[in-house]
C-alpha positions, 0 to 999 in steps of 0.5 A: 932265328936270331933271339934278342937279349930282352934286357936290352928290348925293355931298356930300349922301351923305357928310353923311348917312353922318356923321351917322347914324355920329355918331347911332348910334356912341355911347350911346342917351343916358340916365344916366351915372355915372364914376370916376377916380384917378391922379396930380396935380401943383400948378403956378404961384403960389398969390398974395401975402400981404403977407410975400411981396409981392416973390416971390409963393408957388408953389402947392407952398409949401402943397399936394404933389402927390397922388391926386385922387378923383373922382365924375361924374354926368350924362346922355349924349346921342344922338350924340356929347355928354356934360353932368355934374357931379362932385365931385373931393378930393385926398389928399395925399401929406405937406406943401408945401415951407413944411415942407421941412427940419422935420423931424416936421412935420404938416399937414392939407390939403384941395383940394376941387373941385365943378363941371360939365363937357360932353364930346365923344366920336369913337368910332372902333370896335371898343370905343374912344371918344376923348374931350375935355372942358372943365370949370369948377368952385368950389375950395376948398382949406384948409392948416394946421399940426399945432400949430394956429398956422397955418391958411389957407382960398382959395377961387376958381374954375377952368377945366379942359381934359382928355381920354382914351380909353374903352376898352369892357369889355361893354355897360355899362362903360368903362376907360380913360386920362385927362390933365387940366388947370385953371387958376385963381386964389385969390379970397379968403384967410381965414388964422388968420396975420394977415400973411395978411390982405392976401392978392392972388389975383394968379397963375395956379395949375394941377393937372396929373392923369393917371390912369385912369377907370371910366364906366358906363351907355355902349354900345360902338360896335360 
């Protein structure tokens, strides 16, 4: 009669508990669909346009802050795991500080981001499913005075970290928290401001989110 060792018996029995925890805690797998909106900050430099070449710009010089709208679309797999895409724009609230202390100045700005994004959810029971997440999207973003002599257009891509909570309502829907964060540069510059042409993408930019997120097409873990 062949004895087994039993640490390895009960090392074994925890493994296969976690994992068919993990199998069955989240959804089944199949489509997922997500909204989200709350609050978003600019943070670092947006570069240097040749004007500037001893101080760089802060981010804030062209955008304010304001409220980001975002779309998500994907497939959530069995287990734990999420792959999507979304598309996310951002209303803003005024002018950058290039326009502090004019008064009844316009602007138009545009920040739209398109991109992927994996997810990795640890639900815990009762309805509630932690979540993190890691992104990589194109920005394009755009700002231009209300008399048409300045208009300037970046491009480049970013690099997101966010997470939340899921908070299940019925079978179908989830609403809860989120705190996300990228990181990027500006790439390129086209600007209607030919002191604009020798524009360097030499810093580091961010947008600081928080708000709240819809999810549907989950199952509560029960």
């Amino acid at each position: 009669m062949t004895a087994r060792a039993p640490g390895l018996s009960t090392t074994a029995a925890v493994a296969a508990l976690l994992l068919a925890r993990s199998a069955r805690a989240d959804d089944v797998g199949g489509a997922r669909f997500a909204a989200r909106t709350g609050v978003i900050l600019p943070s670092g430099g947006l570069g240097t346009p040749p004007q500037f070449a001893h101080d760089g710009l802060s981010e804030s010089y062209l955008f304010p802050s304001g409220v980001p709208l975002v779309v998500e679309v994907g497939a959530a797999f069995p287990g734990v795991w999420y792959w999507g895409a979304f598309l996310q724009t951002i209303a803003f609230l005024g002018c950058g500080d290039s326009a502090a202390g004019t008064p009844g100045v316009r602007c138009t700005n545009v920040d739209v981001q398109a991109g992927t994004s994996m997810e990795w959810r640890s639900p815990v029971g009762h309805g509630i499913s932690p979540w993190l997440g890691l992104s990589l999207a194109y920005e394009k973003a755009s700002s231009a005075d209300g008399s048409g002599s300045f208009a300037v257009e970046l491009t480049g891509f970013d690099l997101g970290i966010e997470g939340g909570v899921d908070l299940q309502v019925d079978d179908h829907v989830a609403l809860g928290p989120f705190a996300s964060a990228t990181f990027g540069s500006y790439a390129t510059a086209s600007s209607s401001d030919p002191e604009w042409s020798g524009f360097t993408g030499d810093a580091l930019h961010a947008w600081l989110s928080v708000g709240i997120r819809a999810t549907t097409g989950t199952r509560p873990n029960r």
